[in-house]
VOTITI-661189 format. One record per atom (N, C-alpha, C): atom name; residue in three letters; y negated, z negated, x. Coordinates in nm, 2 decimals. Atoms other than C-alpha are relative to their C-alpha. Layout:
<sites>
 atom type      Y      Z      X
   CA  ALA      Y      Z      X
...
</sites>
This chain:
<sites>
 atom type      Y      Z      X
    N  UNK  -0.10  -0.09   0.06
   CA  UNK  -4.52   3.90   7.39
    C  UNK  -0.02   0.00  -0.16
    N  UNK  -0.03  -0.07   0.13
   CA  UNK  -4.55   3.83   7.04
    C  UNK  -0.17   0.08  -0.05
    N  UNK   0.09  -0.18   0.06
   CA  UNK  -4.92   4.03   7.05
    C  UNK   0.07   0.11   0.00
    N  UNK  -0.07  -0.13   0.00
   CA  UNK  -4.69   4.30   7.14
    C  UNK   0.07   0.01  -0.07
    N  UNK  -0.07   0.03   0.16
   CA  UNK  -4.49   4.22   6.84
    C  UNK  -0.09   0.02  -0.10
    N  UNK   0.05  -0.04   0.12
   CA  UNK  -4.71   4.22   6.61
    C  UNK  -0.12   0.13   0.02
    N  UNK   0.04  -0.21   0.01
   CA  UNK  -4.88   4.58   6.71
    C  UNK   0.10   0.06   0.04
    N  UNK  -0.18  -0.13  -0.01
   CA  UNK  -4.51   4.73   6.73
    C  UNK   0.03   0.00   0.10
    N  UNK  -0.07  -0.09  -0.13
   CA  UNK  -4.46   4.76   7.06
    C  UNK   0.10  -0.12   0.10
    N  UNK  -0.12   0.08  -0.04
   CA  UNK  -4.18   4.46   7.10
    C  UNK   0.05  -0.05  -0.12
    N  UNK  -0.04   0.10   0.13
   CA  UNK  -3.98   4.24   6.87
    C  UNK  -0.13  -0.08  -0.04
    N  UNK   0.07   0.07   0.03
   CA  UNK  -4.19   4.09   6.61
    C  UNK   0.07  -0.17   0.03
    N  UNK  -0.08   0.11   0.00
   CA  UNK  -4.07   3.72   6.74
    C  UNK  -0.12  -0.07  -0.02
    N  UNK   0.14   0.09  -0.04
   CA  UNK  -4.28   3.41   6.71
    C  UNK   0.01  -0.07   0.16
    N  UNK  -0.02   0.07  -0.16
   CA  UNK  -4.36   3.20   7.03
    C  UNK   0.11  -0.07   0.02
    N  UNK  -0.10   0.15  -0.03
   CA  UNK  -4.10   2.93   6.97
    C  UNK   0.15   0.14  -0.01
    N  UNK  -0.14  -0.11  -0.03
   CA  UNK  -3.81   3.26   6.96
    C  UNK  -0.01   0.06   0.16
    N  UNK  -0.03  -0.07  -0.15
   CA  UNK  -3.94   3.41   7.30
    C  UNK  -0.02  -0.12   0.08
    N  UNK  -0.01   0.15  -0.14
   CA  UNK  -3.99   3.08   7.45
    C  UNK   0.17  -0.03  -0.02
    N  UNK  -0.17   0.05  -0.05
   CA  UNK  -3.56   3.00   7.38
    C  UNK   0.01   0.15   0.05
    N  UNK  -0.04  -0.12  -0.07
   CA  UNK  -3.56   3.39   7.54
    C  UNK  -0.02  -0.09   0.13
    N  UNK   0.03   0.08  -0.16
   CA  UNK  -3.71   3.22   7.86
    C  UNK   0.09  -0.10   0.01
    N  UNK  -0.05   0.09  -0.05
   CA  UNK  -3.56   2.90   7.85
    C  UNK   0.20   0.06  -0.03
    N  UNK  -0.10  -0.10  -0.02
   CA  UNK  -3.20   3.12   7.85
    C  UNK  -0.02   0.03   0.13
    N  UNK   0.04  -0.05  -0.12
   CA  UNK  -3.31   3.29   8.14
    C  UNK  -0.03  -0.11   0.09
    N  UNK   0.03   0.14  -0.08
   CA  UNK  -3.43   2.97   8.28
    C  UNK   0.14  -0.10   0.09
    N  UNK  -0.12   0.07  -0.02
   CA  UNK  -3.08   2.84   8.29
    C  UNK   0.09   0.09   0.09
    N  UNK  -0.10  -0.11  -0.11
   CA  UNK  -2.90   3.14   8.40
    C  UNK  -0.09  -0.04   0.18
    N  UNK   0.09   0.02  -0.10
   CA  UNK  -3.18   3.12   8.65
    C  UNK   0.04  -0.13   0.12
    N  UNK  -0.05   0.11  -0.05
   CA  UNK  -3.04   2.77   8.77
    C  UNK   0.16   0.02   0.05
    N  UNK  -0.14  -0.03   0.01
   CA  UNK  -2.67   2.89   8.74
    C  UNK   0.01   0.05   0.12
    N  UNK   0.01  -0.18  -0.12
   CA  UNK  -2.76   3.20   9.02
    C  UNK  -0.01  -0.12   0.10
    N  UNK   0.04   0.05  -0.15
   CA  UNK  -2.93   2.94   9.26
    C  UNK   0.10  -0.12   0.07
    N  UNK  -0.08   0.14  -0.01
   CA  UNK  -2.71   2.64   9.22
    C  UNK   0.13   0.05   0.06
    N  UNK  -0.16  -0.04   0.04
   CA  UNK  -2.39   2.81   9.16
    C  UNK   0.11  -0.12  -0.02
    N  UNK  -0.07   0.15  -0.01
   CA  UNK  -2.12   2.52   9.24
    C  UNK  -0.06  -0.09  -0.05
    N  UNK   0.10   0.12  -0.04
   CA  UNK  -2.38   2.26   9.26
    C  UNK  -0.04  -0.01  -0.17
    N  UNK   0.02   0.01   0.11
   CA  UNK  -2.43   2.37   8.90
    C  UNK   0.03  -0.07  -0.07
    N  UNK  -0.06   0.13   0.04
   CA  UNK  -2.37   2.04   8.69
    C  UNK   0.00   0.06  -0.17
    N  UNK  -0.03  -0.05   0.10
   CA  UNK  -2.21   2.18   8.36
    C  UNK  -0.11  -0.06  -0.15
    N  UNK   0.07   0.09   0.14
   CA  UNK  -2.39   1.89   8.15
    C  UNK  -0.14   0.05  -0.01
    N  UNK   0.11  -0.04   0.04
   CA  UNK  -2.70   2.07   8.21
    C  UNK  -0.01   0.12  -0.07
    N  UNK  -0.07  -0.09   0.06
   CA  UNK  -2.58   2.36   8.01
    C  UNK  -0.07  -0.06  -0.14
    N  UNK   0.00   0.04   0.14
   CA  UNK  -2.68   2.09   7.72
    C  UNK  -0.21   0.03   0.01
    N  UNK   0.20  -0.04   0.01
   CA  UNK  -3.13   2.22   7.84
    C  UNK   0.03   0.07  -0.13
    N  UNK   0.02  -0.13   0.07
   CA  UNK  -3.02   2.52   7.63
    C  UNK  -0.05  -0.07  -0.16
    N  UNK   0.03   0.08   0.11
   CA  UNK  -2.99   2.27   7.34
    C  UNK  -0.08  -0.04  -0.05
    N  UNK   0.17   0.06  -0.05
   CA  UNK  -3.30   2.08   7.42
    C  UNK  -0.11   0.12  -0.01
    N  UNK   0.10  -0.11  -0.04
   CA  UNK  -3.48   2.41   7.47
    C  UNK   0.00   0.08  -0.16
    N  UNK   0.00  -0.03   0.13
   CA  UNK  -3.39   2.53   7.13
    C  UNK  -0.09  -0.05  -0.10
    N  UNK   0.08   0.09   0.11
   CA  UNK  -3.52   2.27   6.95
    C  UNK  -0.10  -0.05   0.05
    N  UNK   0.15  -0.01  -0.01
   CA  UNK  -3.85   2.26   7.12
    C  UNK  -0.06   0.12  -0.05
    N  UNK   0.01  -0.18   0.15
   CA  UNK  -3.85   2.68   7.00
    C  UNK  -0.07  -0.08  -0.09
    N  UNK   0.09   0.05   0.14
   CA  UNK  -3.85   2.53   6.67
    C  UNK  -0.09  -0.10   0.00
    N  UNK   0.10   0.10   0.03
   CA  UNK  -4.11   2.24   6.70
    C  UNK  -0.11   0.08   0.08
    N  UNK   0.15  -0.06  -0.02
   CA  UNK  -4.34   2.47   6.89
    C  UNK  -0.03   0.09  -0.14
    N  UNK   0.06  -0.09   0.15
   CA  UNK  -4.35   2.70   6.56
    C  UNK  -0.04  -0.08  -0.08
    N  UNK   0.09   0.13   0.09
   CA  UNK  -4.40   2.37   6.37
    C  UNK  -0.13   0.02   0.00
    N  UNK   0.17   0.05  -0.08
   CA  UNK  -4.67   2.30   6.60
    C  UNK  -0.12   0.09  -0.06
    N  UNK   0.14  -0.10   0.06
   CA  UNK  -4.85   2.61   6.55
    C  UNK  -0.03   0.00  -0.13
    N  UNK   0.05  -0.03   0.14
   CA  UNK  -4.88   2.63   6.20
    C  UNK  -0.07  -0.16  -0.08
    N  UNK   0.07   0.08   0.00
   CA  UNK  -4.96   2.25   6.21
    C  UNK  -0.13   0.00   0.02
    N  UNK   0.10   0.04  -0.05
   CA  UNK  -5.25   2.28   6.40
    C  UNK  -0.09   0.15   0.01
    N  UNK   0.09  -0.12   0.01
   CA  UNK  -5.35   2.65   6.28
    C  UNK  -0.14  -0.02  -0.03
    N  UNK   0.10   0.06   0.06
   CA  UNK  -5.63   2.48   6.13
    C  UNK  -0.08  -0.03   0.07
    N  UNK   0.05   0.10  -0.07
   CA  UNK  -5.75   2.32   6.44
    C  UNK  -0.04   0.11   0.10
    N  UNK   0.09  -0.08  -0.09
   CA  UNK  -6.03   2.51   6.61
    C  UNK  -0.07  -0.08   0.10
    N  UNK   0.16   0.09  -0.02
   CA  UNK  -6.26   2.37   6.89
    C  UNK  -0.07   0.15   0.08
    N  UNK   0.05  -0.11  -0.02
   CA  UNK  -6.54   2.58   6.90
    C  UNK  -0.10   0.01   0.12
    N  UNK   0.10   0.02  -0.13
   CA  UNK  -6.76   2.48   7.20
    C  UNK   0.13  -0.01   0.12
    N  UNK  -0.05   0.00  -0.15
   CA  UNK  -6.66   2.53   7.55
    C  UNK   0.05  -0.16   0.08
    N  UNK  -0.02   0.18  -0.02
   CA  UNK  -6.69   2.11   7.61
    C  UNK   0.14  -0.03  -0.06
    N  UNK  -0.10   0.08   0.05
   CA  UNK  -6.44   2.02   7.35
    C  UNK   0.14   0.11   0.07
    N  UNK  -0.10  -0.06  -0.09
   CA  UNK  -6.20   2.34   7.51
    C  UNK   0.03  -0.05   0.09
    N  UNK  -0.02   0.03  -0.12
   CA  UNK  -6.21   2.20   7.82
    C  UNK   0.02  -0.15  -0.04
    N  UNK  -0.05   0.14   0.05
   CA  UNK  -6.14   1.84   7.70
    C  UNK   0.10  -0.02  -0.06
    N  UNK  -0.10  -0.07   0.07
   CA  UNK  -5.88   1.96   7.48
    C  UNK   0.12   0.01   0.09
    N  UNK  -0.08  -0.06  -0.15
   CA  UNK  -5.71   2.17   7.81
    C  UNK   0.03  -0.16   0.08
    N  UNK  -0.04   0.12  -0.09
   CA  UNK  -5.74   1.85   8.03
    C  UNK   0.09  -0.10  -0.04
    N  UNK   0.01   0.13   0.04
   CA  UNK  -5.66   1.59   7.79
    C  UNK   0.20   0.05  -0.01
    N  UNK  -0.12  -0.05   0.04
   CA  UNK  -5.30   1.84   7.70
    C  UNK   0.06   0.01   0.15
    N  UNK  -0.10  -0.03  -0.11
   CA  UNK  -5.22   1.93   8.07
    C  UNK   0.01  -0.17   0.11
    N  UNK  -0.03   0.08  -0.04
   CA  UNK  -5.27   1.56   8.17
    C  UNK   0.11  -0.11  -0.12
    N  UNK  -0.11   0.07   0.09
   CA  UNK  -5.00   1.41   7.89
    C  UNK   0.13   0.07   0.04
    N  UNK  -0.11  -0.09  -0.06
   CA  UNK  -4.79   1.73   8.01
    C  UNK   0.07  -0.05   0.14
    N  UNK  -0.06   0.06  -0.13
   CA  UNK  -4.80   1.60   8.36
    C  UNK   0.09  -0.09   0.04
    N  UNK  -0.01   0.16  -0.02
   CA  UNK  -4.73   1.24   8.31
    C  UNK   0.16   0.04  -0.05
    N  UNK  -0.15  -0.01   0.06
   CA  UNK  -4.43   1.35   8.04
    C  UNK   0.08   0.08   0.12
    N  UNK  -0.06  -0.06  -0.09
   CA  UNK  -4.29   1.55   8.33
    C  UNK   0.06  -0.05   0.12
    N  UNK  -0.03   0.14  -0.13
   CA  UNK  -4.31   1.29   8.60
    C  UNK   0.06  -0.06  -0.06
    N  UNK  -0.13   0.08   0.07
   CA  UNK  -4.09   1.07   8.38
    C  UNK   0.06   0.05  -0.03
    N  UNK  -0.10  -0.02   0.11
   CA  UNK  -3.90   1.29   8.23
    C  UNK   0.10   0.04   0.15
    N  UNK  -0.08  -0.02  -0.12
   CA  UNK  -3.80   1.42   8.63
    C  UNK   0.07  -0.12   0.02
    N  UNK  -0.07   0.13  -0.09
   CA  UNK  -3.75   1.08   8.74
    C  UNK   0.10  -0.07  -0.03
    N  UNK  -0.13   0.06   0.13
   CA  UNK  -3.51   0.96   8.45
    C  UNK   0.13   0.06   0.04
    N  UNK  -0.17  -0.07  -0.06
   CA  UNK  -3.26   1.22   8.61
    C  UNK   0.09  -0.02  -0.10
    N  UNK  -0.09  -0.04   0.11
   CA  UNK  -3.13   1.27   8.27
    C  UNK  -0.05   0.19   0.00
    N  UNK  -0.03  -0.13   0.05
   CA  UNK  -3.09   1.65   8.12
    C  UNK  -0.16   0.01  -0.04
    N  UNK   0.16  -0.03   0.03
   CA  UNK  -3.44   1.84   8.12
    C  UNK  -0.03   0.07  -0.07
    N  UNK   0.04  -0.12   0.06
   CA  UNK  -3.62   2.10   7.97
    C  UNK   0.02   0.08   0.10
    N  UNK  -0.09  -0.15  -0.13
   CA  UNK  -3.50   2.48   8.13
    C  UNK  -0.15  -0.02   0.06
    N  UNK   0.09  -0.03  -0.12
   CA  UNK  -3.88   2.48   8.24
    C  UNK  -0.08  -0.12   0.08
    N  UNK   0.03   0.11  -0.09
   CA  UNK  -3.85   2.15   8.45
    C  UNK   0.15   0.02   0.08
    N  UNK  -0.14  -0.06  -0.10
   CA  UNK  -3.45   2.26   8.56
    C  UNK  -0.01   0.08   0.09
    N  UNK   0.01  -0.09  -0.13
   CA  UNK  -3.58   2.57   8.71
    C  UNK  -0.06  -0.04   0.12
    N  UNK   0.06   0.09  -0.08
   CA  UNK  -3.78   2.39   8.95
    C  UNK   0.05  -0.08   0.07
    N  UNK  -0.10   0.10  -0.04
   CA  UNK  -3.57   2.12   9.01
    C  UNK   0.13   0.06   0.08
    N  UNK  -0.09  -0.08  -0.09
   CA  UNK  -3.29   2.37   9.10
    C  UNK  -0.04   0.03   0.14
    N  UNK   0.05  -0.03  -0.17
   CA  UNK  -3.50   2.52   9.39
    C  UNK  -0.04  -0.09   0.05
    N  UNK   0.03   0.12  -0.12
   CA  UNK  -3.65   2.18   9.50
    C  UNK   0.14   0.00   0.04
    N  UNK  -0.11   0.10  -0.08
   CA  UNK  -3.26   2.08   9.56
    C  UNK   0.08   0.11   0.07
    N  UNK  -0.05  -0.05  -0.09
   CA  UNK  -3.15   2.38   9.67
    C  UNK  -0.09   0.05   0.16
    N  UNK   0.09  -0.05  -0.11
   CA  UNK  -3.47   2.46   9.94
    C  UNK  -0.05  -0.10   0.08
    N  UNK   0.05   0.14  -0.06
   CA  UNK  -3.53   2.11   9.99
    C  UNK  -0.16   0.00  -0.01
    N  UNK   0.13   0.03   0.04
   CA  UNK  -3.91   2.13   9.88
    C  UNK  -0.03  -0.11  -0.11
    N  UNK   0.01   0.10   0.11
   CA  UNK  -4.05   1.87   9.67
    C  UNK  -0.03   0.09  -0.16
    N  UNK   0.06  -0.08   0.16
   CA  UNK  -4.06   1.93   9.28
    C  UNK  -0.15   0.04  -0.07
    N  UNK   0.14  -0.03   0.06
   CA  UNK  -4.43   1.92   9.22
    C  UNK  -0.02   0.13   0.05
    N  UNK  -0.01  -0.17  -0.04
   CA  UNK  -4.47   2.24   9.44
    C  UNK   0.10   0.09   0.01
    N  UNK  -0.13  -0.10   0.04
   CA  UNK  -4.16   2.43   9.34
    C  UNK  -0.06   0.03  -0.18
    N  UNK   0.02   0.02   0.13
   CA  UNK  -4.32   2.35   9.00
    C  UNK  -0.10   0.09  -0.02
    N  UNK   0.12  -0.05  -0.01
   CA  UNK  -4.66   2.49   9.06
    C  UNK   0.03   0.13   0.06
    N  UNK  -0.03  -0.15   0.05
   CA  UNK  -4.46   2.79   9.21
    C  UNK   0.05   0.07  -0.09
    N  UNK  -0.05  -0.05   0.18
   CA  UNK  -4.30   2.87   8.89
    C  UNK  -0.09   0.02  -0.06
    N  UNK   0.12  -0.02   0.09
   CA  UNK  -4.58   2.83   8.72
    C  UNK  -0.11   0.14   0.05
    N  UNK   0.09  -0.13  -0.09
   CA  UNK  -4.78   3.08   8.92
    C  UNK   0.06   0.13  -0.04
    N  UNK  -0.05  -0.11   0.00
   CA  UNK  -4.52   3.30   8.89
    C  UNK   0.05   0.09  -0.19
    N  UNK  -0.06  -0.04   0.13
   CA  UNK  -4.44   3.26   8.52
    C  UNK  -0.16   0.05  -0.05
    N  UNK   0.18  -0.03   0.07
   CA  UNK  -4.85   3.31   8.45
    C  UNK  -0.01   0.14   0.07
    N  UNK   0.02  -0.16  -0.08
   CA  UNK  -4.84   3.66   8.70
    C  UNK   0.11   0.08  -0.10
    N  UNK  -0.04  -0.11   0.11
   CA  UNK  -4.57   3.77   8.47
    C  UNK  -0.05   0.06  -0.11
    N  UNK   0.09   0.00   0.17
   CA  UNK  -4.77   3.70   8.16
    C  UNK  -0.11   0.14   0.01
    N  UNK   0.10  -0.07  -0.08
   CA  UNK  -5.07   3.88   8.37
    C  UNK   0.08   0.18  -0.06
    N  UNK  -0.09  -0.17  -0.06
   CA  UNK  -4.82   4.23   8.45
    C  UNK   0.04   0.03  -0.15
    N  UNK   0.01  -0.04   0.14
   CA  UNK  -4.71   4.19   8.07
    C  UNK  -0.11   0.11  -0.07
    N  UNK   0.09  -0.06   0.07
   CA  UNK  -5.02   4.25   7.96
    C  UNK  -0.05   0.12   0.01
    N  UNK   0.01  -0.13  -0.05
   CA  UNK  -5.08   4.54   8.16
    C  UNK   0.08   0.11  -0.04
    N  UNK  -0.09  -0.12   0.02
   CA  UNK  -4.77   4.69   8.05
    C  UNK  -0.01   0.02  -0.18
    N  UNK   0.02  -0.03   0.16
   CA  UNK  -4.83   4.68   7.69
    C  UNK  -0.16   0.05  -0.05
    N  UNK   0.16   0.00   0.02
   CA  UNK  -5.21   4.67   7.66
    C  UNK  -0.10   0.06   0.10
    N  UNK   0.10  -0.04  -0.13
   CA  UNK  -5.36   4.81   7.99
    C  UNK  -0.10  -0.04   0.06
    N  UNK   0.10   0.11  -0.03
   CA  UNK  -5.54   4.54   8.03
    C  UNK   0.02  -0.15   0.04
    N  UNK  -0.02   0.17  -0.04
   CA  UNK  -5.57   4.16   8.14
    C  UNK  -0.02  -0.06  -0.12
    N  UNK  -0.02   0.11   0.09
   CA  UNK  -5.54   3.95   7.81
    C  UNK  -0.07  -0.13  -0.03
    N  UNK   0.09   0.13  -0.07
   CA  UNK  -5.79   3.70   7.89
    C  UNK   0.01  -0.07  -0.17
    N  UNK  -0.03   0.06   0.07
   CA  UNK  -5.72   3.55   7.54
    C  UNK   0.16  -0.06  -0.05
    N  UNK  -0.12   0.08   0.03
   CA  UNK  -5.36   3.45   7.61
    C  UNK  -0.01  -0.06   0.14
    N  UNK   0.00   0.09  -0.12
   CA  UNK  -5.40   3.40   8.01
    C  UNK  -0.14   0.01   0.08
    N  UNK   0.11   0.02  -0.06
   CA  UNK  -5.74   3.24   8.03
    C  UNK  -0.01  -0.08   0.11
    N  UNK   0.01   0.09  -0.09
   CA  UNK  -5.90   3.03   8.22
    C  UNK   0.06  -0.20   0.02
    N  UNK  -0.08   0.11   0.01
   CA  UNK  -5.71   2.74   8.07
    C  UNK   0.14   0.04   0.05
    N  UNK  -0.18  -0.03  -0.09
   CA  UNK  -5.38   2.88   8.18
    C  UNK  -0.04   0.00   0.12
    N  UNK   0.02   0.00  -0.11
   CA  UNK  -5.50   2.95   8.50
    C  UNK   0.02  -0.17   0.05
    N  UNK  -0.01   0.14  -0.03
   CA  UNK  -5.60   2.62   8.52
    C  UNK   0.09  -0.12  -0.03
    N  UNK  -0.08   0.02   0.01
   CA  UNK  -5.33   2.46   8.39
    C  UNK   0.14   0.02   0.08
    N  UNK  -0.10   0.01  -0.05
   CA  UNK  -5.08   2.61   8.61
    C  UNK   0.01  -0.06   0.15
    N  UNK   0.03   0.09  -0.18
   CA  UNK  -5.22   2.43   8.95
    C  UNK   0.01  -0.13  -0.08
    N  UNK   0.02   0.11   0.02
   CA  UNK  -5.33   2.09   8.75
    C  UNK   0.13  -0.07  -0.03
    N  UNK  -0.13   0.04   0.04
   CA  UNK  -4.99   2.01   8.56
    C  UNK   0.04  -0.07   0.14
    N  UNK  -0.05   0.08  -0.13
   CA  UNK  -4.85   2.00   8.91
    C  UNK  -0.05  -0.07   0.09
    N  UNK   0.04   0.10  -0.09
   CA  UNK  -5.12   1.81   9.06
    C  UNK   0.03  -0.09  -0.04
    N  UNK   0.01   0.12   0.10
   CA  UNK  -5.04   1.55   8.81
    C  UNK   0.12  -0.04   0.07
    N  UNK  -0.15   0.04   0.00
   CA  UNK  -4.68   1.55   8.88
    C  UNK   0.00  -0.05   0.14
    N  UNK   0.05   0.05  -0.14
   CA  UNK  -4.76   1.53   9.25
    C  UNK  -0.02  -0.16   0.08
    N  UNK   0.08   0.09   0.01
   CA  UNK  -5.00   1.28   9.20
    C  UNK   0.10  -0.15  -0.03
    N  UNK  -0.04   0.08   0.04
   CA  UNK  -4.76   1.05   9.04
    C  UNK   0.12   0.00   0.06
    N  UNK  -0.08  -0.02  -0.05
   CA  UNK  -4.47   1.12   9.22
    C  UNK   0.00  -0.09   0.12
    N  UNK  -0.06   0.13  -0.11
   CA  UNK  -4.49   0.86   9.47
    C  UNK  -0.07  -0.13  -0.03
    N  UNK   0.05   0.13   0.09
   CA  UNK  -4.65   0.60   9.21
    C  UNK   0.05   0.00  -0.09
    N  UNK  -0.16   0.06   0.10
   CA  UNK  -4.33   0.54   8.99
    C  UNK   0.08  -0.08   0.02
    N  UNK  -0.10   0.14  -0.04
   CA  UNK  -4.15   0.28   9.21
    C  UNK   0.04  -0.11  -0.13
    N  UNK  -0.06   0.09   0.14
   CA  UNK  -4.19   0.04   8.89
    C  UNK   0.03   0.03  -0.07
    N  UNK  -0.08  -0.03   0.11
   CA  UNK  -4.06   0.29   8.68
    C  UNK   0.17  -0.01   0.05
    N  UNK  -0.16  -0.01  -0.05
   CA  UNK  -3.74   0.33   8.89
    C  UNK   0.04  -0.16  -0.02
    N  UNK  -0.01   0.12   0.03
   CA  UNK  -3.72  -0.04   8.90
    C  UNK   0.04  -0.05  -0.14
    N  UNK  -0.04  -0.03   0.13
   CA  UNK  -3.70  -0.02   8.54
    C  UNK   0.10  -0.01  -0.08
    N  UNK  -0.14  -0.03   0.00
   CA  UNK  -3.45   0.17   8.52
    C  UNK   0.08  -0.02   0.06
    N  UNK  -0.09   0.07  -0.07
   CA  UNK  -3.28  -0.02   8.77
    C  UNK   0.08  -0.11  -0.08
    N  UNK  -0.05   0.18   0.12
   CA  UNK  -3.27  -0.36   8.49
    C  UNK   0.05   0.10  -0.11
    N  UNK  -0.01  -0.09   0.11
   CA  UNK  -3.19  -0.06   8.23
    C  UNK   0.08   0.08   0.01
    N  UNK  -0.03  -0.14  -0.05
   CA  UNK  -2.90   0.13   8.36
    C  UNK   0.01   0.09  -0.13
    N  UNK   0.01  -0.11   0.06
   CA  UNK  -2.81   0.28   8.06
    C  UNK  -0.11   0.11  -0.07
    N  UNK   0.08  -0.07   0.04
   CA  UNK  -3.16   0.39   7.98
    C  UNK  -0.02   0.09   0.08
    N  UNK   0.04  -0.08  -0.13
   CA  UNK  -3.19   0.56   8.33
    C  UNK   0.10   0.17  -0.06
    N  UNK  -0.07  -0.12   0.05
   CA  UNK  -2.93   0.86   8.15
    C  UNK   0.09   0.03  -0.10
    N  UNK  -0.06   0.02   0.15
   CA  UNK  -2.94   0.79   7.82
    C  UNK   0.00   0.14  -0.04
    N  UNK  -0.05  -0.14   0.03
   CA  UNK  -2.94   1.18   7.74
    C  UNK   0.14   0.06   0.10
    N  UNK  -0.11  -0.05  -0.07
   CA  UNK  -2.72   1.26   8.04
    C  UNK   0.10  -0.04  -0.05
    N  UNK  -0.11   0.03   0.05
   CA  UNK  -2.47   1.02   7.94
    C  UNK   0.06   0.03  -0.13
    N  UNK  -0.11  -0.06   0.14
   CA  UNK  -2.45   1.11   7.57
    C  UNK   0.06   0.18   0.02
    N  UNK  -0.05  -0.14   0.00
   CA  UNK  -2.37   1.49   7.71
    C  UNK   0.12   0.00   0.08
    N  UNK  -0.11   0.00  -0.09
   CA  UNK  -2.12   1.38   7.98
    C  UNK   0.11  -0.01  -0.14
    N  UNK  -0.08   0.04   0.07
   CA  UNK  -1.93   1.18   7.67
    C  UNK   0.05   0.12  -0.12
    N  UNK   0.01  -0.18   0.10
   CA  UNK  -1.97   1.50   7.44
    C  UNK   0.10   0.04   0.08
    N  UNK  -0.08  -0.06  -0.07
   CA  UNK  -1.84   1.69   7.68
    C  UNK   0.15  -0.03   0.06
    N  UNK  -0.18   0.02  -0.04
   CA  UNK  -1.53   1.50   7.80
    C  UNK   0.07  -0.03  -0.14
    N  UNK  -0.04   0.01   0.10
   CA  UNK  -1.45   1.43   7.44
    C  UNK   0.04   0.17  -0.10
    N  UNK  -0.03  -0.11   0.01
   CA  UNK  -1.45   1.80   7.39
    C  UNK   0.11   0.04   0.10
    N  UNK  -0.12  -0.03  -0.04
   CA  UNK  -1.19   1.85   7.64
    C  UNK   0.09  -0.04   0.00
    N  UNK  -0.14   0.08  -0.01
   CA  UNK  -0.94   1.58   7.53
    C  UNK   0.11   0.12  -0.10
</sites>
């Protein structure tokens, strides 16, 4: 979207403004499937999701500088990002504190479909990368292969092999946070307390 911003034919936004569009949608998205079951304190991703927006626009202008120009260090690069992605995701699920909207939406349909999260995750992903795909078409008439290459592709199976992968080799993290309760929802709990202190 923001190529289509910056040749006129959408809002000029940067990535970190249409990514809090998504992660908005991500929640409503949660709201629809849950309904009831919807736990208000997660209302506080929106929060969380904002202020990743802004640290991804950081990001980029941090690391505008930072080219790899061979195919080896791309693909080392890709792996080395979607395996730190994976791992932070496998903990950040299993903490069962307040997530990011694009680890909620997932989470929503594992608990309402009863599927495990790694493949509810990797359907999302599929589906949020076919959007990207159909975007490009609708703006450009063409496939984009410099926003959804072959690293996205690949990226949207591996992420969730990772989570997968680790997802029944965490026992000693839960343990953990068994000796730790208040670490186990140290963000949930500062939103619960927020929250009920807002309604005294």
């Amino acid at each position: 979207m923001t190529l289509a911003g910056e040749a006129g034919k959408a809002p000029g936004w940067t990535i970190g403004d249409y990514t809090n569009v998504m992660n908005v949608v991500l929640v409503f998205g949660q709201m629809l499937i849950l309904r009831s079951r919807f736990e208000k304190m997660q209302l506080f991703q929106l929060i969380i999701g904002f202020l990743f927006g802004f640290l991804l626009d950081v990001n980029m202008r941090i690391t505008a500088s930072v080219v790899c120009d061979s195919l080896l260090l791309k693909a080392v690069a890709q792996t080395a990002g979607c395996l730190v992605l994976g791992i932070g995701i496998a903990f950040e699920v299993r903490c069962g504190s307040v997530t990011m909207p694009g680890e909620g939406f997932p989470a929503a349909i594992s608990r309402a479909c009863g599927a495990k999260f790694a493949k509810a995750k990797i359907c999302v992903d599929v589906s949020l990368v076919a959007v990207a795909v159909v975007l490009g078409y609708v703006y450009f008439g063409e496939w984009q292969w410099n926003v959804v290459g072959p690293g996205t592709l690949f990226a949207m199976f591996f992420v969730g092999m990772i989570v997968r992968f680790l997802d029944g080799r965490l026992g000693w993290f839960d343990g953990l946070l068994h000796y730790r309760p208040g670490f186990r929802r140290y963000l949930f709990g500062l939103a619960r307390y927020v929250h009920s202190m807002a309604n005294k």
